[in-house]
C-alpha positions in Angstrom: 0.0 0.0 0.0 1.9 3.4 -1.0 -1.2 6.0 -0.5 -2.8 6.1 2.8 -6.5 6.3 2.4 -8.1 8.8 4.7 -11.2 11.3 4.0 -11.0 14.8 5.1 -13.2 17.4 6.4 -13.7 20.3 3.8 -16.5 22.1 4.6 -15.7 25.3 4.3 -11.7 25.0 3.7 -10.4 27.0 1.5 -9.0 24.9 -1.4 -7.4 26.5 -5.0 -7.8 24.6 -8.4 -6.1 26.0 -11.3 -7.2 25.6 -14.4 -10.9 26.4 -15.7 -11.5 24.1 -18.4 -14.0 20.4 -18.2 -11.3 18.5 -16.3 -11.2 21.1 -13.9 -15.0 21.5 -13.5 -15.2 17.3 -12.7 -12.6 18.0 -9.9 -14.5 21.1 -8.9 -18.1 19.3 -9.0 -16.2 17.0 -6.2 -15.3 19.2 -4.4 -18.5 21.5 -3.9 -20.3 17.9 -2.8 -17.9 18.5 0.2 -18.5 22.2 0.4 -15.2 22.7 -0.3 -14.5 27.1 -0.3 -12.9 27.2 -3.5 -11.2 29.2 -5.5 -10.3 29.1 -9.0 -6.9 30.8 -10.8 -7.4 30.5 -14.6 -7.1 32.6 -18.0 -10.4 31.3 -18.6 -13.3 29.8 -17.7 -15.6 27.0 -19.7 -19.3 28.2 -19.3 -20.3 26.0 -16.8 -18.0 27.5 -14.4 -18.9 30.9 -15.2 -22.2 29.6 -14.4 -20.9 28.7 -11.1 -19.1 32.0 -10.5 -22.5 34.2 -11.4 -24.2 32.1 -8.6 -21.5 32.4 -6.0 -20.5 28.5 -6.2 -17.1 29.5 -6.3 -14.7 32.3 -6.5 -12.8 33.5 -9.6 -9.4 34.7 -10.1 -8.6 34.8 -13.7 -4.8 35.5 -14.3 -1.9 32.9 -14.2 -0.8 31.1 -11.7 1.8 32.5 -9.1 3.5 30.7 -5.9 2.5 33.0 -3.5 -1.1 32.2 -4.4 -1.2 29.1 -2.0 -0.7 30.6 1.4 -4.1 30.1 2.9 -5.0 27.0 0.7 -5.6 23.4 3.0 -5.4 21.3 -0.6 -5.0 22.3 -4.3 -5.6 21.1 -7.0 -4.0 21.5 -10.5 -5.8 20.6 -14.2 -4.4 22.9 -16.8 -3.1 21.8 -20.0 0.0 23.3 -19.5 2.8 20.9 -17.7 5.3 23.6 -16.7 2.3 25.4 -14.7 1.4 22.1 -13.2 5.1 21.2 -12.2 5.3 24.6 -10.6 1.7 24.2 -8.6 3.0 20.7 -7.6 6.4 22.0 -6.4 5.0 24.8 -4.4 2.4 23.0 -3.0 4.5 20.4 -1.3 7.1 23.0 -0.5 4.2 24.2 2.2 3.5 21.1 2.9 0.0 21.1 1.1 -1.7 18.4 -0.3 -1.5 18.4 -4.2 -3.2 16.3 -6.8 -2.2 17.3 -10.2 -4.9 15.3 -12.8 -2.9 12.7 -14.7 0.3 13.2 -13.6 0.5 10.9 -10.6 4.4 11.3 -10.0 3.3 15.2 -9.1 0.4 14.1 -6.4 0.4 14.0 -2.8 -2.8 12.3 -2.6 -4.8 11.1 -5.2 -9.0 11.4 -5.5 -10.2 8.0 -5.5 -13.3 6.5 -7.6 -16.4 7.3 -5.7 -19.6 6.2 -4.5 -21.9 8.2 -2.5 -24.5 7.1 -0.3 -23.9 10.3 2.0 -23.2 9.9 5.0 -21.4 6.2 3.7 -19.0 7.4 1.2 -17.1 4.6 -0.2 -13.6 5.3 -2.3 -11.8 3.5 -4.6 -8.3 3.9 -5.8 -5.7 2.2 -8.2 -2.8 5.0 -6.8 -2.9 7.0 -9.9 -2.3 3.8 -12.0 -5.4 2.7 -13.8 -8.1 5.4 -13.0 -10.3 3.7 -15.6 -9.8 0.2 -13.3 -10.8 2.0 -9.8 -14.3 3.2 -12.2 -14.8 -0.3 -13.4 -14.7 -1.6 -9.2 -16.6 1.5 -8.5 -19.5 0.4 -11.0 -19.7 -3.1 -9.8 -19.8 -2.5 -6.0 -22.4 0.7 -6.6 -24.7 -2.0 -8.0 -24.3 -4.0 -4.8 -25.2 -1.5 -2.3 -28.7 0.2 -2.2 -29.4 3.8 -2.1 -31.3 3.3 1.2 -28.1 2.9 3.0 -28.1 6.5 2.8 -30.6 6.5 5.0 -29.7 3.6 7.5 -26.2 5.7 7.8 -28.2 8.5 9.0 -30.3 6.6 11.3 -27.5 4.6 12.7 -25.4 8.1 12.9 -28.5 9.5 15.4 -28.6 6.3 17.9 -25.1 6.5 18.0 -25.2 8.1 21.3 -28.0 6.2 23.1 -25.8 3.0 22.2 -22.7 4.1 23.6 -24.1 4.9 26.7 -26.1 1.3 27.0 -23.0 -0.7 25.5 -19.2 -0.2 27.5 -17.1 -2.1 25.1 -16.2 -1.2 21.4 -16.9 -5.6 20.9 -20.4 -5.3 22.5 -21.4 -1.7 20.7 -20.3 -3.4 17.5 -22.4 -6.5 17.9 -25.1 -4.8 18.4 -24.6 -2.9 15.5 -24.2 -5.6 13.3 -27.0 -7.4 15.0 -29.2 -4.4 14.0 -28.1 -4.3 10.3 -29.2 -8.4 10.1 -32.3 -7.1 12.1 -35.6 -8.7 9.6 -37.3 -5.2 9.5 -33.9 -3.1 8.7 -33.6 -5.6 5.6 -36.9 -4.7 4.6 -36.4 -1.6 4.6 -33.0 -1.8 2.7 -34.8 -3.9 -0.1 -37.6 -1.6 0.0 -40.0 -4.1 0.5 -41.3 -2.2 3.4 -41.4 1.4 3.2 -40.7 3.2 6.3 -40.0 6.3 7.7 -36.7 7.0 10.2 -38.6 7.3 13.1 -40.9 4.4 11.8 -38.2 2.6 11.5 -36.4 3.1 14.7 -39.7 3.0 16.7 -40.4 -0.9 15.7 -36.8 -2.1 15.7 -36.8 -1.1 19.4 -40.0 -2.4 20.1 -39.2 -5.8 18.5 -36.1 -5.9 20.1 -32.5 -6.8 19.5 -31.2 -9.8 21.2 -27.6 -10.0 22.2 -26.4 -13.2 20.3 -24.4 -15.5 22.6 -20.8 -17.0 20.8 -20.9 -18.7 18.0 -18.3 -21.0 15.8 -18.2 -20.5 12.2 -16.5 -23.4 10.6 -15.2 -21.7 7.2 -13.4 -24.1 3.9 -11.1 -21.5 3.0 -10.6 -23.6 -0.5 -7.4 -24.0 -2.2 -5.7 -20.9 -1.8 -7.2 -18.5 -4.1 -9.2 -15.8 -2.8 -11.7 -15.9 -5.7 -12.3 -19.1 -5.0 -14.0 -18.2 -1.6 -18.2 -18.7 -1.3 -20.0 -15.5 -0.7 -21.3 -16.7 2.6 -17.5 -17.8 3.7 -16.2 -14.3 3.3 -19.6 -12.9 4.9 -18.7 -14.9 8.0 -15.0 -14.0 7.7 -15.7 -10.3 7.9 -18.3 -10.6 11.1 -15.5 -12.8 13.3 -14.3 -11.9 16.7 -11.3 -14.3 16.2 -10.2 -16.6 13.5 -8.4 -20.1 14.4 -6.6 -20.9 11.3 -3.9 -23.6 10.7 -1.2 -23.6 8.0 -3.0 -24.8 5.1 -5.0 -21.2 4.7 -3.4 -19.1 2.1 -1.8 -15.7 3.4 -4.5 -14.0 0.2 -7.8 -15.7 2.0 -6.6 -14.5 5.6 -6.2 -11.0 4.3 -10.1 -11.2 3.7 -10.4 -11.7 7.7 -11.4 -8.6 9.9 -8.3 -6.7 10.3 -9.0 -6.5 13.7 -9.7 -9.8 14.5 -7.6 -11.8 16.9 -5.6 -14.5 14.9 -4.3 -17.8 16.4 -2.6 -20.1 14.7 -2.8 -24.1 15.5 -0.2 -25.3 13.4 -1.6 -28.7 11.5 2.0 -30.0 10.2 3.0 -33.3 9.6 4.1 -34.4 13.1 3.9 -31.4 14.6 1.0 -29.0 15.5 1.1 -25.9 17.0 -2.1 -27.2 19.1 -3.0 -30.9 19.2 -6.9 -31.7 17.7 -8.3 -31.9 21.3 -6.9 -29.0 22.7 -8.5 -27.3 19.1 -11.6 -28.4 19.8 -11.6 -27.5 23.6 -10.3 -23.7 21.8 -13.2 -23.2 20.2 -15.7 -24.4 23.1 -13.7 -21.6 25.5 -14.1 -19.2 23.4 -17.3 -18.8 22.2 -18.8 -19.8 26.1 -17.0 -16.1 26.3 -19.5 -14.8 23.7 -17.3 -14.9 20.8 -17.8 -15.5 16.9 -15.4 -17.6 16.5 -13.9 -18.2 12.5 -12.3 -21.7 12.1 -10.9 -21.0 8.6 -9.6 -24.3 7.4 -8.0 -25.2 3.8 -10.1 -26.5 1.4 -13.4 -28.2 3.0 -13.8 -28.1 6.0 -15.5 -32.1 5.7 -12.6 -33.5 3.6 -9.6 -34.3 5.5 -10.2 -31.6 7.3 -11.8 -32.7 10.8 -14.6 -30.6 10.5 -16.8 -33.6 12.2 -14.6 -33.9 15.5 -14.9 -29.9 15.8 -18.6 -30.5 15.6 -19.0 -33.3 17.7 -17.4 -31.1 20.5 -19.7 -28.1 19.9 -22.9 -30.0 19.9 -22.0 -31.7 23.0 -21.1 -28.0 24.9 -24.3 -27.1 23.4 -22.3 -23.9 21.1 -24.3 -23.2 17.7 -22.2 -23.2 14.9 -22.6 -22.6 11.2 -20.8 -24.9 8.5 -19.4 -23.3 5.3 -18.4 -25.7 2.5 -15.1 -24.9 0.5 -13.6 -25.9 -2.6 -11.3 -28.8 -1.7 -7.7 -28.9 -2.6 -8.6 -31.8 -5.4 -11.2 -30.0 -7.4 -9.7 -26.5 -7.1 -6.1 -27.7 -7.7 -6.6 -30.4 -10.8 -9.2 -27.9 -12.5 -5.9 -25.6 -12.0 -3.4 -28.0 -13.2 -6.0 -28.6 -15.8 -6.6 -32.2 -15.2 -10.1 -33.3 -15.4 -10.7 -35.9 -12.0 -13.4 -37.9 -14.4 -13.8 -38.5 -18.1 -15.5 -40.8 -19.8 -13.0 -41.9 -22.0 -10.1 -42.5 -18.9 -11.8 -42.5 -15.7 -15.3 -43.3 -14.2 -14.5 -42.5 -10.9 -12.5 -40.8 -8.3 -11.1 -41.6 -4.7 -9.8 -39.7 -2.1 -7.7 -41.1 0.2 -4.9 -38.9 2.7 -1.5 -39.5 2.4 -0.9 -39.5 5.8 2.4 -42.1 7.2 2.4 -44.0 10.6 5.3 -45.5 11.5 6.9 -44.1 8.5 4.2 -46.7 6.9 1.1 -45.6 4.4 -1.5 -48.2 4.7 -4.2 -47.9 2.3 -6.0 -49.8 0.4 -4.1 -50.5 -2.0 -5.4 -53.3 -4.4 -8.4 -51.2 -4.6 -6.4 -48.5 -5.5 -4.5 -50.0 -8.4 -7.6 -51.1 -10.4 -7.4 -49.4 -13.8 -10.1 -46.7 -15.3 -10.0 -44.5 -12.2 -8.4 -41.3 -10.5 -6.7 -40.9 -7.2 -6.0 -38.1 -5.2 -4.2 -38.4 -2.3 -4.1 -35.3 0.1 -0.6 -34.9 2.4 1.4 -37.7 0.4 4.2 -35.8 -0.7 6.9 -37.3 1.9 5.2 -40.7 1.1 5.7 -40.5 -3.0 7.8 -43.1 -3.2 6.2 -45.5 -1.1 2.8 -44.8 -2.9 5.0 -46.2 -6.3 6.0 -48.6 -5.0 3.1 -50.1 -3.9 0.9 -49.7 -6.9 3.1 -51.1 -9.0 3.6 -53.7 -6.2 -0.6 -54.9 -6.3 -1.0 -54.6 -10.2 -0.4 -51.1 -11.7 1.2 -50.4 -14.4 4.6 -48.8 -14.3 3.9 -46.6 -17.1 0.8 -45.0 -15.5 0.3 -41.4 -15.1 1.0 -39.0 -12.3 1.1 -35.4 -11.4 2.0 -33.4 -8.4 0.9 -30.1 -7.7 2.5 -27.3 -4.8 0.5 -24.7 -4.2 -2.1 -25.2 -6.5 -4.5 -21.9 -7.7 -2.2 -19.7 -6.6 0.7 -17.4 -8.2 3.4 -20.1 -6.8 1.5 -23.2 -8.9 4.4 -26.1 -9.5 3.1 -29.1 -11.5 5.6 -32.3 -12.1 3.7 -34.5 -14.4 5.5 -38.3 -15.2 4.6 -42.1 -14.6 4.8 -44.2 -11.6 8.1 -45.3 -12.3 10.1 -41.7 -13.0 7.8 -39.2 -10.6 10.0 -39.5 -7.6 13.3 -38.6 -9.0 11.2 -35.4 -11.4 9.8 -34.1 -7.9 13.0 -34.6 -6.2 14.9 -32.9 -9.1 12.4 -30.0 -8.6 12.7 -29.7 -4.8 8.7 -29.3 -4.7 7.3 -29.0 -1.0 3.9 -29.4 0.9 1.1 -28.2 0.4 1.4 -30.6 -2.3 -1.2 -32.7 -4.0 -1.1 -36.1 -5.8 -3.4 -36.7 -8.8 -2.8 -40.5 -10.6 -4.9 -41.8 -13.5 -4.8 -41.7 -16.9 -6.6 -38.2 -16.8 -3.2 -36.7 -15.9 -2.4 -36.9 -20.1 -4.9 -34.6 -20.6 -2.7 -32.0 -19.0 -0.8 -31.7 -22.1 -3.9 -30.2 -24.0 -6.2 -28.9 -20.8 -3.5 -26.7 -19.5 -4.7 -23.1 -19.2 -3.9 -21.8 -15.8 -0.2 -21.0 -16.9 
């Protein structure tokens, strides 16, 4: 992050644009919203501006730009046509420590005006940093199509109970349950879809009298998928952004716990091979503790949290302590990471059907099932079998498969740091070795893994 994104209070501040032409009028039409006092140095002015000068909108200076015109300015701006002028606005400007956007010229901004939507009092900015204004306009249209103009109005609303809340809630956690509890509140979404139309005071008056309950903890067991954040379910980054503390163990990517509440308490359990920050019991006993303390717990797991993933021992242990808990179903690592490594886990011409099984050694030993496993016409994943590749080999070609069949691992599937060694049971040990790959890593065998060659289209 190189610009700091903060919104300041204009109203009446004296700020300068120079320049009087359209580009300048779009800056100035921004700045009026925030009854900005501003003043404009020009040669001349388009007519819209004079328009705005004969009704007192703004004031008008028009002669050519001079340093000693920025003395009582809090924040200029500059949109001539003329670069020398707006080199030598920029320079004074952040001579006297003034905040200075210059239009286009990002290497000669201070700050920068981001893409906005306005739902005043919400005001909601977006910014690509000077580098693809165009970009923050295309974010700006899709997210101003997700929010409704009635949270306008709920800001306001919110904005004159603010008080009366404080004083019945101590703590910022409590005030902001509450708060969050009132935006899920049945008649406020009503009113936000406009399926009931309500006045402020109408509005306030029944939410009060219905109520709003303090919710007691709560787990929220989260698949955080396969490591890329676009593969994340709606409802998973809902529940990710309400959290009081997230529980997360080493298989969640760093881009999915970015998307966590920034100030959310993190704790990490661990979940290596052999060694775990916190063992599974002491996990489960984690999230009992803390939501008895009235918590929302997040227990953002790689993947699923039902697929290797020990989603049903968590559970188990809620339901017994009586905790409610919600259940949010992720991508797991073998569809997310073979639709990545373009490897299709069924096709009718290779495979008809597809096990999972967990890679997992005891006693430096893999037991599986492995004549099962060997049969032809059939893929296998195998989740956390990278230290046990060679061992896996060995054994199906030990109970019947060929040596010659196919075999792909993948580190770090979906994400920027994808590896994929592809070869046959008899030369994938040394390839992997010869390519130092390292967990997460999964392991994809079946005669689907050919189809790699044509179905690749993530890299």
């Amino acid at each position: 992050m190189k610009s700091f994104p903060i919104f300041i209070n204009l109203i009446h501040k004296p700020v300068l644009v120079v320049g009087g032409g359209d580009v300048a009028l779009r800056k100035i039409d921004m700045l009026r919203k925030a009854d900005a006092k501003i003043t404009v140095i020009a040669s001349k002015l388009c007519n819209e501006l004079k328009h705005y000068e004969k009704l007192k909108k703004i004031q008008v200076r028009l002669k050519s730009f001079e340093k000693n015109d920025l003395t009582h300015s809090v924040l200029v701006v500059a949109a001539t046509d003329n670069k020398k002028v707006n080199s030598l606005v920029s320079k004074t400007a952040q001579a006297l420590n003034i905040p200075v956007n210059v239009v286009d010229e990002p290497a000669l901004c201070t700050f920068t005006m981001g893409s906005i939507i306005d739902r005043s009092p919400l005001l909601i900015a977006i910014s690509s940093e000077g580098n693809a204004p165009v970009l923050a306009k295309f974010v700006r249209e899709k997210i101003e199509a997700l929010i409704p103009h009635n949270f306008s109005k709920l800001a306001s609303i919110m904005g004159s109970m603010r008080d009366s809340i404080k004083g019945r809630y101590e703590t910022t956690q409590t005030r902001r349950i509450f708060w969050e509890n009132f935006i899920d509140h049945p008649l406020v979404r009503q009113f936000l879809n406009q399926t009931k139309k309500l006045s402020t005071q109408q509005l306030m008056t029944l939410v009060k009298k219905n109520g709003i309950q303090k919710k007691q903890g709560e787990v929220f067991l989260v698949g955080g998928g396969p490591g890329d954040p676009d593969l994340l379910t709606f409802r998973a980054l809902h529940l990710m952004q309400r959290s009081d503390v997230c529980i997360y163990d080493k298989l969640v990517s760093k881009d999915v716990l970015n998307l966590v509440r920034r100030d959310a308490e993190f704790i990490y359990v661990g979940k290596e091979r052999d060694r775990h920050t916190l063992p599974q019991e002491k996990i489960n006993q984690l999230l009992v503790k803390l939501a008895k303390k009235g918590m929302r717990v997040l227990r953002l797991k790689g993947g699923d949290p039902f697929i290797f993933g020990r989603g049903g021992e968590e559970i188990e242990m809620l339901m017994e302590h009586k905790i409610p808990f919600q259940v949010v179903p992720g991508i797991t690592a073998a569809n997310g990471v073979s639709c990545y490594a373009g490897i299709p886990l069924t096709h009718r011409d290779y495979a008809q059907s597809c096990t999972f099984v967990t890679g997992h050694m005891k006693d430096e030993r893999l037991t599986l099932e492995w004549d099962s496993l060997a049969k032809p016409n059939q893929t296998i994943v195998i989740y956390m079998g990278l230290l046990a590749l060679s061992q896996i080999c060995e054994q199906l070609i030990k109970h019947g498969a060929s040596k010659g069949l196919s075999i792909a691992v993948v580190e770090q599937g979906t994400t920027s740091g994808q590896k994929v060694v592809s070869g046959s049971l008899s030369d994938i040990t040394q390839k992997v070795d010869k390519k130092k790959l390292q967990s997460p890593s999964l392991i994809i065998i079946g005669d689907v893994v050919r189809l790699r060659k044509k179905l690749n289209w993530f890299n």
